[in-house]
LOKOL-717449 format. One line per 2 residues: number of its first residue (from 1); for each residue x, y, z of N, C-alpha, C, O, CB. Coordinates in steps of 0.02 Angstrom, whole numbers, padded with zeros to 5 digits. Glycine has a CB too. Layout:
% LOKOL-717449
NUM> X,Y,Z,X,Y,Z,X,Y,Z,X,Y,Z,X,Y,Z  ...
This chain:
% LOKOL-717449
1> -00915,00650,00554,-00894,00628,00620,-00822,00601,00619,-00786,00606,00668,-00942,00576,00647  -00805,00576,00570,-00737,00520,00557,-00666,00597,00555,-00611,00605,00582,-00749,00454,00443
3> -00704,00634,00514,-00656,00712,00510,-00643,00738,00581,-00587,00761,00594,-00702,00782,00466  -00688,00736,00623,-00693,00773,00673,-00646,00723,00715,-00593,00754,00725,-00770,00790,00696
5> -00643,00671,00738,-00605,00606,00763,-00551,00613,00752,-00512,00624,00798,-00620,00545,00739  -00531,00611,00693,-00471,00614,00630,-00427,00669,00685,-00375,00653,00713,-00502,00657,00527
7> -00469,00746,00695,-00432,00808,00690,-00404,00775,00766,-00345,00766,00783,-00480,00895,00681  -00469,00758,00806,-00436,00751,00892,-00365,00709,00898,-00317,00724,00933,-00498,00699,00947
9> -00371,00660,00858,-00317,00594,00843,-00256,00636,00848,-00211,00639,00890,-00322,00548,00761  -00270,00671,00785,-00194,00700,00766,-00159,00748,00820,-00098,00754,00813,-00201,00746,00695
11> -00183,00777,00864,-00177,00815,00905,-00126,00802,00951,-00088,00842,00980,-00228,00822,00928  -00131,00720,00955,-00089,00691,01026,-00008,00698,01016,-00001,00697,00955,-00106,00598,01042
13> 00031,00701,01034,00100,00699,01037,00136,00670,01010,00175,00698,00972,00119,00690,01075  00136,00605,01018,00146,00540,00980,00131,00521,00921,00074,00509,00902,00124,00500,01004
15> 00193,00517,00880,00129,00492,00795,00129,00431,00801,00098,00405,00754,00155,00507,00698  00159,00374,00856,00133,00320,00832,00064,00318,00862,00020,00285,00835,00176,00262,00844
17> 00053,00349,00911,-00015,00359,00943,-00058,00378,00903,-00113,00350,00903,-00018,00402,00992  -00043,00429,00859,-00099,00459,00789,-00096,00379,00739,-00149,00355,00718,-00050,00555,00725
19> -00059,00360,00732,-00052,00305,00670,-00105,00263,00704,-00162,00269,00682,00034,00261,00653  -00092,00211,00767,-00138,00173,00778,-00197,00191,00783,-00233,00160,00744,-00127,00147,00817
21> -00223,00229,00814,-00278,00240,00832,-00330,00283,00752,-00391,00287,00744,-00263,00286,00908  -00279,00304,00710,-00324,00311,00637,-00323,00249,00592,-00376,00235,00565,-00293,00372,00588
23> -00295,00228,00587,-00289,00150,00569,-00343,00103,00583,-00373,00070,00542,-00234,00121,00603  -00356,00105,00659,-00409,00057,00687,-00480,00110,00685,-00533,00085,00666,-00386,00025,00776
25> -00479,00169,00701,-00530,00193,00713,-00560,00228,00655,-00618,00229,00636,-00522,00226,00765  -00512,00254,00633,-00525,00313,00566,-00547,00261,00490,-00602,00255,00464,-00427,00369,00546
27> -00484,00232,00472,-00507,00182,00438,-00513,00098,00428,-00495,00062,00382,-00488,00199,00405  -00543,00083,00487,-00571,00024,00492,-00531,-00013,00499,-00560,-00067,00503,-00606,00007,00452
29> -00456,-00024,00506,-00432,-00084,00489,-00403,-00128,00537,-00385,-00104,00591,-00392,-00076,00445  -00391,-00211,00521,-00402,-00257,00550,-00349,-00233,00605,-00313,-00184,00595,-00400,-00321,00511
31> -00349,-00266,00656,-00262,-00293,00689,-00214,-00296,00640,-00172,-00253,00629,-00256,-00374,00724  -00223,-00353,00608,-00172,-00389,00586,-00130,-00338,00528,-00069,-00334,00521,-00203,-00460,00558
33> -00181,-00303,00491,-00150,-00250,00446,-00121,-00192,00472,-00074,-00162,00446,-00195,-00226,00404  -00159,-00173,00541,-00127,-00113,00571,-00050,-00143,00597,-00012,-00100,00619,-00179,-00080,00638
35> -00036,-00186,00596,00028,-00206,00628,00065,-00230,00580,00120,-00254,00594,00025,-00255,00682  00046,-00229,00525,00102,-00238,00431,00123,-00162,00429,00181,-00140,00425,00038,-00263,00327
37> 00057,-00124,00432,00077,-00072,00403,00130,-00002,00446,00171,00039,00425,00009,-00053,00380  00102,-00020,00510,00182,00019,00572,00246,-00032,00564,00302,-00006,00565,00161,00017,00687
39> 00241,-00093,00557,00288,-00136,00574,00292,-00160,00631,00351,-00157,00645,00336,-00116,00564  00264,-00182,00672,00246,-00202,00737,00220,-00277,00727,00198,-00297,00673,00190,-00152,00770
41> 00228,-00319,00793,00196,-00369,00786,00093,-00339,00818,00071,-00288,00843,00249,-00432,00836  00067,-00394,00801,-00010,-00372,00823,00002,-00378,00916,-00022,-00343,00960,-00087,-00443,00781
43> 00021,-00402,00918,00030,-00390,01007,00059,-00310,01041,00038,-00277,01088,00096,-00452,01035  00100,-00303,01005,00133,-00255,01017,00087,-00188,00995,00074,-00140,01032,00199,-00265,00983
45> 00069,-00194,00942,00006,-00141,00901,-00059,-00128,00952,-00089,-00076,00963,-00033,-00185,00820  -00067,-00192,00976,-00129,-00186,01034,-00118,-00132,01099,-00155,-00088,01121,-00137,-00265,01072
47> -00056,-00154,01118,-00027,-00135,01181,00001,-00074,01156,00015,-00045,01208,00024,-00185,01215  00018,-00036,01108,-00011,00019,01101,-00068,00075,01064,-00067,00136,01053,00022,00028,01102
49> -00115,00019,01050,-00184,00058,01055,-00198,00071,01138,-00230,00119,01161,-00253,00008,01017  -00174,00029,01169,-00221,00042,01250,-00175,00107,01265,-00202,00158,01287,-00214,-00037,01331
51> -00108,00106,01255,-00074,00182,01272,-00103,00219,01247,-00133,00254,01288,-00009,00201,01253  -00115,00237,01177,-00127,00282,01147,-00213,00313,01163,-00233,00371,01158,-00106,00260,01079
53> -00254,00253,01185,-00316,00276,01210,-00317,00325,01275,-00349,00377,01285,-00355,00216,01224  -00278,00297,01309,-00283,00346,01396,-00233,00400,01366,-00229,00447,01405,-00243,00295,01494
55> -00199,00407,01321,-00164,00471,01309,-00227,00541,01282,-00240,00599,01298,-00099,00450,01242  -00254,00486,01228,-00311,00520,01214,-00365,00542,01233,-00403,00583,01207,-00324,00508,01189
57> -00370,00498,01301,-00428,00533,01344,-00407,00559,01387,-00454,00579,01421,-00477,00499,01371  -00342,00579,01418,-00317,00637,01453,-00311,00683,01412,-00323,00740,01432,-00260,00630,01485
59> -00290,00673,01345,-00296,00752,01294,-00348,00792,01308,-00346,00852,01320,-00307,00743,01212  -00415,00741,01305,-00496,00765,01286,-00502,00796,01355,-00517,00855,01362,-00565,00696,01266
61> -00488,00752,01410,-00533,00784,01474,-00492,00845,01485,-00517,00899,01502,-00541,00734,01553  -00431,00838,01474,-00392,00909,01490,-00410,00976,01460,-00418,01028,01491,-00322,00903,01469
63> -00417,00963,01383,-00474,01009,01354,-00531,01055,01372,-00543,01115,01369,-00501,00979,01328  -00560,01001,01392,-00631,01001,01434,-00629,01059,01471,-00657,01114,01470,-00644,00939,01487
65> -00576,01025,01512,-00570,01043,01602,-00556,01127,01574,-00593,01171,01595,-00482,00991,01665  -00512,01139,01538,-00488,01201,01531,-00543,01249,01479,-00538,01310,01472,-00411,01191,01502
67> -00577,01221,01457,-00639,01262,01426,-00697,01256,01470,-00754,01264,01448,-00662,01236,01352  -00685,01243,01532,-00721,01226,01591,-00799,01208,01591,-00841,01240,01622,-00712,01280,01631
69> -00815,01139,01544,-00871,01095,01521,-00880,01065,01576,-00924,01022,01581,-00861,01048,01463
């Protein structure tokens, strides 16, 4: 399941959008490390996981929509 996640992640446009969102989702890790390891403060890291989520669920539904699910 984590592979399959992984592949959708990578898909999006943005690599900082791929970075956060495998970081937190793919492999587990805290806030505080996901924001050492981009260089970001954790505020800033947050505020873009929430970008990078609605990017990613306009990826998915757009998908969708066009394989007409």
């Amino acid at each position: 399941m984590k592979m399959r996640i992984a592949e959708e992640i990578n898909r999006l446009d943005d690599q900082r959008y791929c970075d956060v969102l495998t970081y937190r989702y793919v492999l587990c890790m805290q806030w505080k490390d996901v924001a050492e390891a981009m260089h970001y403060t954790e505020n800033w890291t947050k505020e873009l996981e929430q970008q990078a989520l609605i990017s990613f669920e306009e990826k998915v539904f757009k998908d969708l929509s066009e394989k007409n699910w």
